[in-house]
N, C-alpha and C positions, 0 to 999 in steps of 0.2 A: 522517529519523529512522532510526534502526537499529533492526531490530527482531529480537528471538530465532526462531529456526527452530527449532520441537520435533517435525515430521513426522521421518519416519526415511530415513535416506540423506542423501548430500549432492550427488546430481543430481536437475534434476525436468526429468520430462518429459510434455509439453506444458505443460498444468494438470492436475495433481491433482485428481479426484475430481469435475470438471465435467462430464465427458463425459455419465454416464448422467442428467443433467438435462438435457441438451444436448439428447440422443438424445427425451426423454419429451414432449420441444416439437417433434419431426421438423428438429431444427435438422441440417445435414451435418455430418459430423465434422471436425473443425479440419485443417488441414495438418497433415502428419508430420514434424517436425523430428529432428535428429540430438541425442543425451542434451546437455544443456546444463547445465553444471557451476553451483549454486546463486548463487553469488557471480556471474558472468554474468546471469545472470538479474535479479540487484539493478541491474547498472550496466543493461541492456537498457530497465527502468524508468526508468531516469535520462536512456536517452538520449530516450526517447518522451514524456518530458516536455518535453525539449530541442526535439525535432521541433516536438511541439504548438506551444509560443510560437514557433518560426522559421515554423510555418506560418502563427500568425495574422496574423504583421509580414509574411507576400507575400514570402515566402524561395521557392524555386521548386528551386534548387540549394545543397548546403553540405557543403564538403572536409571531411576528416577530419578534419584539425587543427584546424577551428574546432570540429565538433561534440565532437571530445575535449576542447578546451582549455572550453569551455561547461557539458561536462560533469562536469568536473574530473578526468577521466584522461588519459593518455598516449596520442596517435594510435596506438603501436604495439599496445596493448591495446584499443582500441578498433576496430582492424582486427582482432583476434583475438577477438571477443565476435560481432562480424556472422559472419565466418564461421562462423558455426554456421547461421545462415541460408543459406545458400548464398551464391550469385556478387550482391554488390549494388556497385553505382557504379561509375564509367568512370575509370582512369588518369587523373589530368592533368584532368577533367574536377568531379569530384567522385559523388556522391550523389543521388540527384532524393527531393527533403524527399517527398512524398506518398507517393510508391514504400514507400522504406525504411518511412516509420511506420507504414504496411501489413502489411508483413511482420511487422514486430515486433507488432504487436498482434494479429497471427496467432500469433506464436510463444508469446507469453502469452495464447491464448485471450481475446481480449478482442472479436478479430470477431464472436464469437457474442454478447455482453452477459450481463452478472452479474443475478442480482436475490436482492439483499439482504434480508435482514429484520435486524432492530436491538432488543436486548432490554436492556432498562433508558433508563429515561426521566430521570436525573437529569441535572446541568451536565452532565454531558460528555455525553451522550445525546443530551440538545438540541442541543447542538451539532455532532452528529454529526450527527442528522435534518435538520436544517436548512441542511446545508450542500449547495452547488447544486451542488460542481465533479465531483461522484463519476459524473453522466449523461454530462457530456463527455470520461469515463475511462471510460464502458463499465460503469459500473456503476449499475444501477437501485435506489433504497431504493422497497423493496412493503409493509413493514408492520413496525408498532412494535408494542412492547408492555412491560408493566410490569403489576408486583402492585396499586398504591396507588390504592385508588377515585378520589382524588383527581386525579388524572394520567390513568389507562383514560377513552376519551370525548373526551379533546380531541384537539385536531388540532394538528400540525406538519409545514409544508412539506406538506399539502395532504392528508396522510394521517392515520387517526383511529386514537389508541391504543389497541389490545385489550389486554383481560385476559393474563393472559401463562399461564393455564389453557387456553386456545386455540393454545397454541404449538402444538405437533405437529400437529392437526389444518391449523392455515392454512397453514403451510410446504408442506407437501402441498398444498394448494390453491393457496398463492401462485407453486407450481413455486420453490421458492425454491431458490438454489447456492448461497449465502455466510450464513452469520448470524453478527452480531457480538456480543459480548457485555460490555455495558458496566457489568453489575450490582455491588453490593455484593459483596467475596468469598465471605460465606457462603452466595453462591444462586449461584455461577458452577459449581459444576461439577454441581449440579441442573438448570441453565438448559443447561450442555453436556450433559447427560444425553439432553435431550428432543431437544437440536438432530440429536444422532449418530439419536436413535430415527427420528426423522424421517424420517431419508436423506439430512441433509446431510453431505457430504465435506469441506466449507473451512471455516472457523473461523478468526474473528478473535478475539483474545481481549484485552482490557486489564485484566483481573487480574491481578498478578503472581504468582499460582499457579498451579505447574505441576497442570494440571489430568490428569486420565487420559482415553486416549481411543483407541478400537481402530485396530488398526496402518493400517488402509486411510486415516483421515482425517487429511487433511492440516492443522497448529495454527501461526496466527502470533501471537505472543505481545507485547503492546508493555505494557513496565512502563514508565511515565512516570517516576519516579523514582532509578529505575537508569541511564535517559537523561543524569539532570542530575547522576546521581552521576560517570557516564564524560566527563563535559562540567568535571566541578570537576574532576577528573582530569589530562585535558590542558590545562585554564588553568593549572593549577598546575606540570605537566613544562614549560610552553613560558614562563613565567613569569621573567624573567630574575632571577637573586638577590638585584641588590640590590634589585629591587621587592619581590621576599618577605620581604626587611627594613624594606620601608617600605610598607606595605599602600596609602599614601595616591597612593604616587606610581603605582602600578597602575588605583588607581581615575581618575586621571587623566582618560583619555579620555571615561569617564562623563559625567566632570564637564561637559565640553564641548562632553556630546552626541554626539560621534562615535567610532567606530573604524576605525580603516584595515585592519586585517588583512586580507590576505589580497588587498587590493588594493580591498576591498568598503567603503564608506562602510553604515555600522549606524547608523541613528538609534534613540533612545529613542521 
């Protein structure tokens, strides 16, 4: 998913705003990388996801061209993304999958581990909280929370909902680097209020309001709907004419269950 950058600048370097939570846990400071241009930093994610499933299938070594072409870039861009990491894989030889995902998850600050906290408890909440993959990406969920008596008290995925009048103080306690905020819009930029008061620097945000937020803390912004508006968009540019004359014969592949694009079978 693509998602808006509202931090200022268009390089980051290392991670934003993790450090002095880093430091409050006597965790070492992360490796020092050279400025990494933002959009780099996107595909870098893409490749470390790559890495992860070639490591779990017992991949040991992988050329450039397969990890570009897996990753959906150009080997010549994707030799130009690592090098911002310094010297990695052999000529002729490839890559070593462990080595490299090292690095990168060094370079995204991800060696040290995230711990989350998650505000708002509704569908997409729960589904946030509940979902497992975020520990094997380096990122710990430490506490929930939400206004609604109804909700504060229970438990998801092993952790029990606080009041969300508790926010500033637990964040401080839970040593928390990321909080996400998945509230109703009229409490998002109250719920970012408490987050900044805190001491958090990172912010996730799924309001589509651009929220205000002092220049040090770094905001990723994901509006769902803006997603599938950029998504009707390109079906429609790549959309051959006469199917936009004939909406039925587009829906086509629908109908039959599959699509090939792109070379990927899509089932319903």
């Amino acid at each position: 998913m693509t998602e808006q950058h509202q931090a200022q600048g268009s390089v980051a370097r290392g991670v934003t705003g993790a450090a002095p939570s880093a430091s409050r846990r006597g965790t070492p400071p992360a490796s020092q990388h050279r400025d990494i241009p933002q959009a780099t930093v996107t595909r870098l994610a893409t490749y470390l996801r790559v890495l992860g499933v070639l490591a779990d299938e017992g991949a040991l070594i992988v050329s450039s061209e397969e990890l570009a072409s897996a990753s959906g870039v150009g080997s010549a861009k994707l030799r130009k993304d690592l090098s911002f990491l310094g010297p990695n894989g052999v000529r002729g030889v490839g890559y070593d999958v462990a080595r490299l995902r090292a690095r990168i998850e060094s370079a995204l600050g991800l060696d040290r581990g995230h711990r989350v906290v998650l505000v708002g408890i509704g569908n997409l909440g729960r589904a946030l909280a509940g979902y497992g993959g975020f520990d094997r990406r380096g990122f710990s969920m430490v506490g929930l929370f939400d206004k609604d008596p109804a909700c504060v008290g229970s438990t998801i995925g092993g952790l029990t909902v606080r009041d969300v009048a508790e926010l500033s103080e637990s964040c401080r306690d839970l040593d928390a680097t990321i909080g996400v905020i998945a509230t109703p819009d009229a409490a998002a930029q109250d719920v970012c209020d408490q987050l900044v008061g805190a001491g958090l620097r990172c912010i996730l945000s799924f309001s589509p309001l651009a929220l205000e937020i002092p220049e040090h803390v770094e905001m990723r912004r994901v509006d769902l709907a803006m997603e599938m508006q950029v998504l009707s968009f390109n079906m429609a540019r790549n959309t051959p004419p006469d199917e936009q004359r004939n909406p039925q014969a587009a829906a086509a592949p629908a109908a039959v269950g599959a699509s090939t694009r792109n070379g990927s079978v899509i089932r319903p």
